[in-house]
VEXDREN-2710 file (C-alpha; in Angstrom, 1 decimal):
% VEXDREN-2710
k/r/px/py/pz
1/UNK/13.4/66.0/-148.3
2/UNK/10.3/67.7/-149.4
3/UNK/8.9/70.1/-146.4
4/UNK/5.4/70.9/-145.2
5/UNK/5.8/74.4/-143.2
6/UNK/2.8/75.3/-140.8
7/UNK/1.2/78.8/-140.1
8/UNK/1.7/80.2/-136.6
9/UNK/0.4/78.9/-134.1
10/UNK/-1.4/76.1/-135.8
11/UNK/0.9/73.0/-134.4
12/UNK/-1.0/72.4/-131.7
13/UNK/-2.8/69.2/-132.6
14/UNK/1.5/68.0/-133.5
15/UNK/2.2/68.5/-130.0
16/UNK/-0.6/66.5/-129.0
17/UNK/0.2/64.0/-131.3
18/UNK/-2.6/63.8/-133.5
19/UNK/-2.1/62.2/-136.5
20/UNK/-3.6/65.0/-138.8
21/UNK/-3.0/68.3/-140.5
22/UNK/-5.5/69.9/-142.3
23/UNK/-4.7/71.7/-145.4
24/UNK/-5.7/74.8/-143.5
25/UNK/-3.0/74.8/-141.9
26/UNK/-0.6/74.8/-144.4
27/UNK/1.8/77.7/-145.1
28/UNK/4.1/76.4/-147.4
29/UNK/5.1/73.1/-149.6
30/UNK/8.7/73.2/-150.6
31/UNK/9.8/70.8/-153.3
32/UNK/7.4/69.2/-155.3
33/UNK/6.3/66.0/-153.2
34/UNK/3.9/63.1/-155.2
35/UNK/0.7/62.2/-154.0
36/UNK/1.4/60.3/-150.5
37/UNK/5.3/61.1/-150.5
38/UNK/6.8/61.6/-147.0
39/UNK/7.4/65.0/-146.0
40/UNK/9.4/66.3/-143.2
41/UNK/6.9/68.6/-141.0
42/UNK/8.2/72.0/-139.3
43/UNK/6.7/74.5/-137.5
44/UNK/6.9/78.3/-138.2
45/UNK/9.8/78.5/-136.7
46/UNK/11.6/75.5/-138.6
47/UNK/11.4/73.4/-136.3
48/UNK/10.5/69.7/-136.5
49/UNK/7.7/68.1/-135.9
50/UNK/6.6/65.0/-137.4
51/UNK/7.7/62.8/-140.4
52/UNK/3.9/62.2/-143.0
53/UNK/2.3/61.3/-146.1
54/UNK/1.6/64.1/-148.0
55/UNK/-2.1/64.0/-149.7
56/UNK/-2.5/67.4/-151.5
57/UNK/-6.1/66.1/-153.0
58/UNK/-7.7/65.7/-149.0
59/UNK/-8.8/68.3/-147.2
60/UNK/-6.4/66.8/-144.6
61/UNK/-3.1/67.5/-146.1
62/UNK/-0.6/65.4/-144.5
63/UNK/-1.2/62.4/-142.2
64/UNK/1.7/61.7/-139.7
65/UNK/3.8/58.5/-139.7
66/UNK/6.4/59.1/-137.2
67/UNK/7.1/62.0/-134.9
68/UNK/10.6/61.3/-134.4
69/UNK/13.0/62.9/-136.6
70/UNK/15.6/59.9/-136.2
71/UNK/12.7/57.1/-137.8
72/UNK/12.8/56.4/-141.5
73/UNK/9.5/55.6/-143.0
74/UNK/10.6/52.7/-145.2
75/UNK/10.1/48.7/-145.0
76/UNK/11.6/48.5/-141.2
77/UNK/9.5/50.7/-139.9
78/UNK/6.3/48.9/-141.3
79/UNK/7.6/45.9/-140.1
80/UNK/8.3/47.5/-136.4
81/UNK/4.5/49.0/-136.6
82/UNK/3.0/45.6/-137.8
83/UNK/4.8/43.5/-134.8
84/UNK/3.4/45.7/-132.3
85/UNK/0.3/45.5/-133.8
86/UNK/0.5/41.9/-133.7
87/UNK/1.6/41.4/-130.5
88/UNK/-1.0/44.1/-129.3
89/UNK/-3.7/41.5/-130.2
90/UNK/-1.7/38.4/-128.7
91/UNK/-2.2/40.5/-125.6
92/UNK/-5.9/41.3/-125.5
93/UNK/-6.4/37.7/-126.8
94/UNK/-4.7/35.7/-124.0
95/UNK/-6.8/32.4/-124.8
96/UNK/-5.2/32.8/-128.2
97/UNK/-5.8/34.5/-131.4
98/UNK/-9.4/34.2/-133.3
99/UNK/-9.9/32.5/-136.4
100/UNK/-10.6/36.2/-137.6
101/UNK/-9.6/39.1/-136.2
102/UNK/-8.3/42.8/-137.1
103/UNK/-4.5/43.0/-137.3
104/UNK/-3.8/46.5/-138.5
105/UNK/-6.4/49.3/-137.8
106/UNK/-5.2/52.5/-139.1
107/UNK/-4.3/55.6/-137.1
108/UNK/-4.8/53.7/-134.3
109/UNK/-2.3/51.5/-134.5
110/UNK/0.2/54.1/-136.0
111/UNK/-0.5/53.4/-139.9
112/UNK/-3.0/56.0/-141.0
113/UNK/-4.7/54.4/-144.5
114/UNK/-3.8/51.0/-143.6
115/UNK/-6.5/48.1/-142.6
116/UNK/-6.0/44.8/-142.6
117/UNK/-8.0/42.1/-141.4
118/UNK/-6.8/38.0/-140.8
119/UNK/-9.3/35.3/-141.7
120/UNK/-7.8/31.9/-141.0
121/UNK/-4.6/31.4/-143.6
122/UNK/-5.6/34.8/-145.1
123/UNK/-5.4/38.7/-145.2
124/UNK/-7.5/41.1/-146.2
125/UNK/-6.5/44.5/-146.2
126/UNK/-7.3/48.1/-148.2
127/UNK/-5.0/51.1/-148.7
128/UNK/-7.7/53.7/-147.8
129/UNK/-5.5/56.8/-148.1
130/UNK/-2.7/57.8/-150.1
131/UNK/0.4/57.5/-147.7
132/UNK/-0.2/53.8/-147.2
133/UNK/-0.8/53.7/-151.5
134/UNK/2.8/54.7/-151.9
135/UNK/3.8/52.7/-149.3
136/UNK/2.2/49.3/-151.2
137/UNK/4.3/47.5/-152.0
138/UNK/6.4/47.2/-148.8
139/UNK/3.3/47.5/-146.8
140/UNK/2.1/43.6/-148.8
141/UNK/5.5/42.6/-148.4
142/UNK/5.5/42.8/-144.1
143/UNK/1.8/41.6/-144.2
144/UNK/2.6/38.0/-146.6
145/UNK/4.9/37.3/-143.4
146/UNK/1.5/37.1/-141.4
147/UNK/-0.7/35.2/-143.9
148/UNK/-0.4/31.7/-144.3
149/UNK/-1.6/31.2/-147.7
150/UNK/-2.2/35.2/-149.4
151/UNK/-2.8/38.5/-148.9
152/UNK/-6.3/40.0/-151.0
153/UNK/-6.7/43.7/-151.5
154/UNK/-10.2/45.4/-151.1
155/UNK/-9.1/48.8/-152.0
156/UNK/-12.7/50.1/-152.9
157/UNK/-13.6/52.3/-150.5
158/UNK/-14.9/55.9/-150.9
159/UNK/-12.1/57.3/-148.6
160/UNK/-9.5/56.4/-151.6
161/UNK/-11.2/59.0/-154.3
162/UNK/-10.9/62.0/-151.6
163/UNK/-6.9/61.4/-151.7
164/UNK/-7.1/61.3/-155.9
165/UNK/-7.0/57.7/-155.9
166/UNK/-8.4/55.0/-158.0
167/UNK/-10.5/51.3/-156.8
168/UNK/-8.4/48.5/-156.3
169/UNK/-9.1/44.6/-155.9
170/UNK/-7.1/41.5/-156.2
171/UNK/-4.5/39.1/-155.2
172/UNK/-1.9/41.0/-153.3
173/UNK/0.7/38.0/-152.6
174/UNK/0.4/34.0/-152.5
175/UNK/-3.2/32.1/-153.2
176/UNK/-6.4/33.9/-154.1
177/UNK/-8.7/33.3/-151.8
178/UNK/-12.2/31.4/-151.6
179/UNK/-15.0/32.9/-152.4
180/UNK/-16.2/32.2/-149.0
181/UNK/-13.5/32.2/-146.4
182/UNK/-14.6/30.1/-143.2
183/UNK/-14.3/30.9/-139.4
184/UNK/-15.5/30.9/-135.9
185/UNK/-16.9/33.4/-133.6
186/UNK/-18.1/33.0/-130.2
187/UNK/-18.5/29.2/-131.1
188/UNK/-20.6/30.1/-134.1
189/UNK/-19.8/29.0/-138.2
190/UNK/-19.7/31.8/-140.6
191/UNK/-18.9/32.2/-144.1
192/UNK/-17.8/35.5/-145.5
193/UNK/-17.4/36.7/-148.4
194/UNK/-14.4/38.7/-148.8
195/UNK/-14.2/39.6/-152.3
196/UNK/-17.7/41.3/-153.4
197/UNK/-18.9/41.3/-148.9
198/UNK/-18.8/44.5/-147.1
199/UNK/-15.5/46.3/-146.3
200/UNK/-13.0/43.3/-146.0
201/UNK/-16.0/40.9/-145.7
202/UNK/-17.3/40.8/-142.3
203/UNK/-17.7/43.6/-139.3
204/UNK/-15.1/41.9/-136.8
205/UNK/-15.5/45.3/-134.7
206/UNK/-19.2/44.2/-133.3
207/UNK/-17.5/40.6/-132.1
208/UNK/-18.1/41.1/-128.0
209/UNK/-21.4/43.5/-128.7
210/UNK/-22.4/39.7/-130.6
211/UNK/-21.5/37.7/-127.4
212/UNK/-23.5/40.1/-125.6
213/UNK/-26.5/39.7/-127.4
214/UNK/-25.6/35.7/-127.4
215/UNK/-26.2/35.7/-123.6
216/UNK/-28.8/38.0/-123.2
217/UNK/-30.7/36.0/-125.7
218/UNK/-32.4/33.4/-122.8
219/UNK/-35.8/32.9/-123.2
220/UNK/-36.4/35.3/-126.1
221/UNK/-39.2/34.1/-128.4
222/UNK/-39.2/36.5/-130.8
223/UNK/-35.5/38.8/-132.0
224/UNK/-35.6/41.1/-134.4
225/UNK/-32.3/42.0/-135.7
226/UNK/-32.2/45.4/-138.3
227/UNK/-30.1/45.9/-141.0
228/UNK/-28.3/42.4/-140.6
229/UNK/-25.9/42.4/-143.2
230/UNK/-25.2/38.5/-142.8
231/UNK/-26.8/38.1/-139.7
232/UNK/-24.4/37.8/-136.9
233/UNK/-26.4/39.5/-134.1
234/UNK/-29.4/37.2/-135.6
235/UNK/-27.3/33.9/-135.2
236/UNK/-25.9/35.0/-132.2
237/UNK/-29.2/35.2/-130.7
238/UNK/-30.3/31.7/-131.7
239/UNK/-27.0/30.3/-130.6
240/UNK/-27.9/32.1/-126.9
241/UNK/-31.3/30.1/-126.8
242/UNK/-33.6/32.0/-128.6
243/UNK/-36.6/30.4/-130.3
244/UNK/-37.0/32.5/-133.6
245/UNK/-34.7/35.7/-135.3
246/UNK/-36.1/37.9/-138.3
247/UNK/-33.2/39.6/-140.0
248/UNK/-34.1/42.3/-141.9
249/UNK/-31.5/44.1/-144.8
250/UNK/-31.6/46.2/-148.2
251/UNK/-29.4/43.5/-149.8
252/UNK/-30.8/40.0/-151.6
253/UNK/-27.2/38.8/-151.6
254/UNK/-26.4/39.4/-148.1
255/UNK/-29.1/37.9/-146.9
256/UNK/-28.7/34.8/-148.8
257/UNK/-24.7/34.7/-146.8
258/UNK/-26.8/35.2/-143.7
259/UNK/-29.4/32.3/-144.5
260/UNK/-26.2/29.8/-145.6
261/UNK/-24.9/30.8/-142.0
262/UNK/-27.9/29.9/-140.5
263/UNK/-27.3/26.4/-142.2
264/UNK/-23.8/25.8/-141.6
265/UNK/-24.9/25.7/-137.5
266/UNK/-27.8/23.7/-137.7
267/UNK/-30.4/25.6/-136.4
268/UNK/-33.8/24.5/-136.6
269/UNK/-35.9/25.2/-139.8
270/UNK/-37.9/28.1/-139.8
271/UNK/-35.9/29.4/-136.9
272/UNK/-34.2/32.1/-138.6
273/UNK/-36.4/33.9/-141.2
274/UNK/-34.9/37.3/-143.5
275/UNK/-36.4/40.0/-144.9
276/UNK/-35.3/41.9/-147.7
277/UNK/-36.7/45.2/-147.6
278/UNK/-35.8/49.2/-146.1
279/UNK/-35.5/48.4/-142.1
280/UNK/-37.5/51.8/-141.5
281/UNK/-40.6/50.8/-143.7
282/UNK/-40.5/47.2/-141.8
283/UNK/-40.2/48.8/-138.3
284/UNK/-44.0/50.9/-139.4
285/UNK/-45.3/47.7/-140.5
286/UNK/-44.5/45.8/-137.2
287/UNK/-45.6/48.9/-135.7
288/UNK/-49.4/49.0/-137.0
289/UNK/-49.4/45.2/-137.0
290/UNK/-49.2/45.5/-133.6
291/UNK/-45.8/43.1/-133.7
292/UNK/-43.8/43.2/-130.8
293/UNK/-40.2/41.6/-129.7
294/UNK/-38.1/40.1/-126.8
295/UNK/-34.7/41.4/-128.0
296/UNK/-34.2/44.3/-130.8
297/UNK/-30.6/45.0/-132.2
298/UNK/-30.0/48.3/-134.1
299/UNK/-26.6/48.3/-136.1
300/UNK/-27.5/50.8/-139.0
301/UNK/-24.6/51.6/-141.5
302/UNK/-23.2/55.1/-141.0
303/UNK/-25.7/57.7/-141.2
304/UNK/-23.5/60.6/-140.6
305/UNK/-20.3/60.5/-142.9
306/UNK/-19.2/64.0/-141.8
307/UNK/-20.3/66.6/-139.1
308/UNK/-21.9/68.3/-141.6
309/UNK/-24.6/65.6/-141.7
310/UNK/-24.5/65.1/-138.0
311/UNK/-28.0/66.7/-137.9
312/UNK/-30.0/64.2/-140.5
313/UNK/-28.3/61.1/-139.5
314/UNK/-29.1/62.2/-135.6
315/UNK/-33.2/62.4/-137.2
316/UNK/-32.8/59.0/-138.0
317/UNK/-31.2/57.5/-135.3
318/UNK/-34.2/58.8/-133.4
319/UNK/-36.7/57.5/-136.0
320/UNK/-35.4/53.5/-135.5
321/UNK/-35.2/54.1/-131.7
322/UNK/-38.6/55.2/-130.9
323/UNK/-39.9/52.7/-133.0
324/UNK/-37.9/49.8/-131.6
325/UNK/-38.7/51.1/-128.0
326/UNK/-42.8/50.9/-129.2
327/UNK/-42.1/47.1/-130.6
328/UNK/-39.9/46.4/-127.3
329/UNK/-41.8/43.7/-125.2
330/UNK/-42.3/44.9/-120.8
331/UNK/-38.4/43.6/-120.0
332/UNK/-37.4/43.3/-124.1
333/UNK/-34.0/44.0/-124.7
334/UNK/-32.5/46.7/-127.0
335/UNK/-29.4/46.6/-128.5
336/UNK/-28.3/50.2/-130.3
337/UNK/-25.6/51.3/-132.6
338/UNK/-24.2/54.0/-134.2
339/UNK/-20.8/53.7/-136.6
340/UNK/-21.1/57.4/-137.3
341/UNK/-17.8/58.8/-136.0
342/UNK/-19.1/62.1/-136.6
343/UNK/-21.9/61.0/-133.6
344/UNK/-20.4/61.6/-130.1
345/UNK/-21.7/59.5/-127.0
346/UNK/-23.3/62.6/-126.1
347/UNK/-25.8/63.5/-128.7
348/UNK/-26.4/59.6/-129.2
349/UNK/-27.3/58.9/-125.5
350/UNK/-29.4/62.0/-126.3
351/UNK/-31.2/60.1/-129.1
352/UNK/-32.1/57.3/-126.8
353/UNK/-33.3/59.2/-124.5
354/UNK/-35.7/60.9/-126.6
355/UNK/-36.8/58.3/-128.4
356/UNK/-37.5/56.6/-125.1
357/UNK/-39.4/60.1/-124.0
358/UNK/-41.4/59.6/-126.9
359/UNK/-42.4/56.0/-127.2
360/UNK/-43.4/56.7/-123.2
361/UNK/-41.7/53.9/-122.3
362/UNK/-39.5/53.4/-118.9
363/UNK/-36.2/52.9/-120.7
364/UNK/-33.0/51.6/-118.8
365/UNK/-29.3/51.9/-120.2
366/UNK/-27.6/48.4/-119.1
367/UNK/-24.5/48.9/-120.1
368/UNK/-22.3/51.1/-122.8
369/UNK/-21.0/49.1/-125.6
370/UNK/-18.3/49.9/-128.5
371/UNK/-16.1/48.2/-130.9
372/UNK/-13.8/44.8/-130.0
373/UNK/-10.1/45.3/-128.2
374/UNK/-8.8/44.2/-131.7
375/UNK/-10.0/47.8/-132.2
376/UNK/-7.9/50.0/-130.3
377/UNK/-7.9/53.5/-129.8
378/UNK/-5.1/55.8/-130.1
379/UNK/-5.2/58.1/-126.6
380/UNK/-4.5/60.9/-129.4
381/UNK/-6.7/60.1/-132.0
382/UNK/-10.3/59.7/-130.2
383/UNK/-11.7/59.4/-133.5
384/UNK/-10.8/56.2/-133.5
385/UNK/-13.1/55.3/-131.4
386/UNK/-16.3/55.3/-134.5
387/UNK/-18.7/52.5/-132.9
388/UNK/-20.9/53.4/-129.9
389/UNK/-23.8/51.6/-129.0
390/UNK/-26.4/50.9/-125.6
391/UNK/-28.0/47.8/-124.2
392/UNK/-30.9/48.8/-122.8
393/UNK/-34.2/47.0/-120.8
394/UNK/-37.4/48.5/-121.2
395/UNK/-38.9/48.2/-117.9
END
């Protein structure tokens, strides 16, 4: 088998069992692997270490499968990684499994490039990395055994290009699916759109972080909910017993999904309004206009794709908080994200508090919030762990 040999002293991560090796840490390739090929992985020494896909266009070189030398990475041992997967979410679902929910998510869940999300009778899933590419076919295979009526491929995410790989879309096994794929959350109607929507149509991660604002929603007159997408925090709110939710997003067609939600439940007219437009811009508006709110929920898309940007996205983070904390209503409610995996719970609780410093406002933290337990974290990859948020009172 091809081999990946590392310098001195740079196993360290492999011991802890993290799942990646930059190509800095490379000191030799023998054998000529293809782009996401298994390689065995030794130390200096040649000693073993891990068994991993080899990705020689990433900046991180090899992402582990296994790290047991007596595993074969071939169609059992997707099937043994999906089971647990599945079973993983039978267990933090004891009521019973969702309409929609995530069954595969990546490194976390031992397959590094894989996601793959269940919406009713369907699968959606994208190959984000190279090792899980190679891997396709078998990968669809394993997965068709959990759909009911076909799997769909949304393979069109910027992570593919950094491992030299191409966009992909399309039927992956059995029916194509609709072009809106029904479900229900927190006893709420949605419609996605999995084919041309966001990711693999819908952000299942924010699913509790939506019941939270559901029941904190009591008495609310007026909700503002930024960059909406389709307007789950928005629906969530009105579903909770608020009178009125603006929903505010760049995208026309996203906003027309969030509107049809808003009509598949039956709220009243006028109830939930949207607005197209750039979030920061409407926040100054409300601002001057003296507008104010009961409940404000931040879920921005990522502002900091790498550390190197940690700085500018942590400048805008603080820009939409201040602002929401001057717009905050005496006991208003703020709800606070940041998807940025690149932005620890540090610097972000940092943010806040500025921003709160700031706007001169008394500002209280409620409670922490992240992603949903159908988004686990590895205990050795913490990076896992992308989605931090706060739900906060201002006093």
């Amino acid at each position: 088998m091809n081999t990946i040999t590392l310098k001195p002293d740079r196993d360290f991560t492999l011991q802890k069992r993290h799942p990646w090796i930059f190509s800095g840490a490379v000191a030799n390739v023998e054998g000529r692997p293809e782009n996401g090929e298994t390689v065995r992985i030794v130390n200096s020494k040649g000693a073993f270490l891990a068994f991993g896909a080899y990705c020689p266009n990433s900046g991180i070189a090899v992402k582990v499968w296994t790290f047991s030398e007596s595993e074969t990475v071939d169609k059992a041992f997707f099937e043994r990684r999906i089971e647990t997967a599945f079973h993983l979410r039978q267990g933090v679902f004891p009521g019973g499994l969702p309409d929609a929910f995530r069954l595969v998510n990546a490194e976390s869940d031992g397959l590094p490039g894989l996601v793959a999300d269940v919406f009713g009778e369907f699968i959606v899933c994208q190959f984000t990395g190279a090792g899980a590419e190679f891997h396709r076919k078998e990968i669809a295979e394993v997965l068709e055994n959990y759909a009911g009526k076909g799997v769909y491929e949304r393979s069109d995410v910027d992570s593919r290009l950094k491992d030299g790989l191409e966009f992909r879309t399309g039927v992956l096994s059995g029916e194509m699916p609709p072009d809106r794929l029904a479900f229900t959350e927190n006893g709420i109607l949605f419609q996605c759109d999995v084919k041309q929507g966001h990711k693999t149509g819908f952000y299942l991660d924010q699913r509790l972080n939506r019941k939270e604002v559901m029941e904190a929603a009591a008495g609310a007159e007026a909700v503002l909910n930024c960059f909406s997408y389709t307007g789950g925090f928005g629906l969530a709110a009105l579903r909770g017993g608020a009178k009125h939710a603006v929903n505010v997003d760049t995208s026309e067609s996203a906003l027309k999904e969030a509107a049809e939600n808003a009509m598949l439940n039956g709220f009243p007219d006028g109830s939930f309004e949207t607005v197209c437009g750039d979030v920061f811009q409407y926040l100054r508006l409300c601002r001057d206009s003296r507008r104010s709110f009961d409940r404000i929920v931040l879920d921005p898309p990522k502002f900091a794709e790498s550390y190197t940007h940690k700085e500018k996205a942590a400048r805008g983070y603080k820009d939409i908080n201040l602002l929401a904390m001057k717009l905050l209503r005496p006991c208003g409610k703020l709800f606070t994200f940041s998807c940025s995996g690149a932005m620890d719970d540090e610097l972000f609780r940092k943010i806040v508090e500025s921003a709160a410093l700031d706007a001169g406002v008394d500002f209280r933290v409620v409670k922490w919030l992240s992603q949903g337990p159908d988004h686990p974290v590895s205990a050795f990859f913490p990076e896992g762990r992308y989605l931090k948020g706060l739900y906060g009172i201002r006093c």
